[in-house]
C-alpha positions as CSV (number, residue, x, y, z in Angstrom):
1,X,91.0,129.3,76.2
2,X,94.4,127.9,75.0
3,X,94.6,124.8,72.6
4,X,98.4,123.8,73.5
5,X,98.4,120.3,74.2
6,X,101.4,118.4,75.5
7,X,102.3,114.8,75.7
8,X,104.4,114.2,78.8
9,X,105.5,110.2,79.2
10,X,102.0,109.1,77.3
11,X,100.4,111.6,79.4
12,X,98.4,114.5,77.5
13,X,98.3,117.9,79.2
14,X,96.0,120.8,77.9
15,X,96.4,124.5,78.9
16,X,93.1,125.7,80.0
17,X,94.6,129.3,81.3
18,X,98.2,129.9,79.9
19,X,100.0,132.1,82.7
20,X,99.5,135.3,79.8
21,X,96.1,134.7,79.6
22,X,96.0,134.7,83.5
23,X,97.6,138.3,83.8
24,X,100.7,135.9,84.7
25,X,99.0,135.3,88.1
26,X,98.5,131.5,87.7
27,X,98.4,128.8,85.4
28,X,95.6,126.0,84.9
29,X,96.2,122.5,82.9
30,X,94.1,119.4,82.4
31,X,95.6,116.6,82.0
32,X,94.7,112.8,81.1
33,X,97.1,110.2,82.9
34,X,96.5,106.6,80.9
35,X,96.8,103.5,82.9
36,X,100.1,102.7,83.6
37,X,102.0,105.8,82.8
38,X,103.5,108.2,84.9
39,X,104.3,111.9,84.8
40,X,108.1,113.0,85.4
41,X,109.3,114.3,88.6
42,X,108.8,117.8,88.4
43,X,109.6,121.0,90.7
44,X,108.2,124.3,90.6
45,X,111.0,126.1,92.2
46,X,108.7,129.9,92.4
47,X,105.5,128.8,92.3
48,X,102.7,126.3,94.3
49,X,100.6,124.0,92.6
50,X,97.8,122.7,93.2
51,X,96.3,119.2,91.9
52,X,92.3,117.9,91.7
53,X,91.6,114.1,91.2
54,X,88.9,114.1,88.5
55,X,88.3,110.6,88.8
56,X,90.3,107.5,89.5
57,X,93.3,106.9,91.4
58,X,97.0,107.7,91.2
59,X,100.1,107.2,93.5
60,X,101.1,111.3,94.1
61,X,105.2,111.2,95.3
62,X,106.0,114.4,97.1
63,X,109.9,114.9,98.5
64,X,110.3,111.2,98.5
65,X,107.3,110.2,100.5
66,X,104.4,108.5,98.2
67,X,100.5,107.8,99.0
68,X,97.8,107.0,97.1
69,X,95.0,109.9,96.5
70,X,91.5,109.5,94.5
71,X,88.8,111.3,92.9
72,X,87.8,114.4,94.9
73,X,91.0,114.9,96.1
74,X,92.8,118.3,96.0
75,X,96.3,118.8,97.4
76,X,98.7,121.6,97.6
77,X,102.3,120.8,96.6
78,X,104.4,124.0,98.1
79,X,107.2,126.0,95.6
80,X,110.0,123.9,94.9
81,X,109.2,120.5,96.0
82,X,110.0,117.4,93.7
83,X,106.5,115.7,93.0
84,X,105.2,113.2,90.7
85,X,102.5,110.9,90.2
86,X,101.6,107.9,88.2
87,X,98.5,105.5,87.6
88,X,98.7,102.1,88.6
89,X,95.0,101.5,87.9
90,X,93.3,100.2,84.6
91,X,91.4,103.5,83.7
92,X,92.5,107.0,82.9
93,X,92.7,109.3,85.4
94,X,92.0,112.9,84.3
95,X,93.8,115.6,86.8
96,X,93.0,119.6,87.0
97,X,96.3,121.6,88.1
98,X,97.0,125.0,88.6
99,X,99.7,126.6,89.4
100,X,100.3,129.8,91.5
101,X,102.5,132.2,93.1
102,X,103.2,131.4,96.6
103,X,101.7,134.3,98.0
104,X,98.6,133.5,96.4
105,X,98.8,130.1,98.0
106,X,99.4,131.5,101.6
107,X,95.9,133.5,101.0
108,X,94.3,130.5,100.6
109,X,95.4,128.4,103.8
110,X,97.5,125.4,103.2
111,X,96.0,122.2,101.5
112,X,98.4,119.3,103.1
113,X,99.4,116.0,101.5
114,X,99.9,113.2,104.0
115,X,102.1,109.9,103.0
116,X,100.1,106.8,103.6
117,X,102.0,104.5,106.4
């Protein structure tokens, strides 16, 4: 298990599986999103990534379109797409990520994010 963490924009990410640990098949990350911050746009231009709602609530932008997704939520964010999120709640939010080659992704059937109205 990796003990790398990051702090993104008061955000802390922690590797659980670097991509070398993974046999360079995928990489997974918790991360803890405080009240009130949000994550940097980000684009993974070779790889999908996929993004599980622990607990709580955030506002997920994908490609310019925004929604708001909660705890039990998973959604699939295809190779290079601009995404971030943020919380606008008053509790943490703790996310699990992973990131994957797109062929992996296609395997698996596609996981869809749909903009609220």
């Amino acid at each position: 298990m990796a003990n790398t963490a990051y702090f993104v924009t008061g955000a802390e990410a922690s590797f659980v599986l670097t991509g070398e640990e993974a046999g360079r098949r995928f990489e997974a990350m918790e991360e803890l999103v405080p009240a009130g911050t949000q994550v940097p746009v980000r684009n993974h231009a070779d790889r999908d990534a996929l993004y599980f709602i622990e607990d709580g609530f955030l506002e997920f932008m994908v490609n310019g379109a925004s929604g708001f997704v909660g705890a039990g939520t998973m959604l699939r964010v295809p190779a290079g797409l601009v995404h971030a999120f943020r919380n606008t709640g008053w509790a943490d939010v703790h996310v699990f990520s992973r990131t994957l080659l797109p062929a992996e992704a296609d395997q698996r059937g596609a996981i869809r994010f749909v903009a609220a109205a």
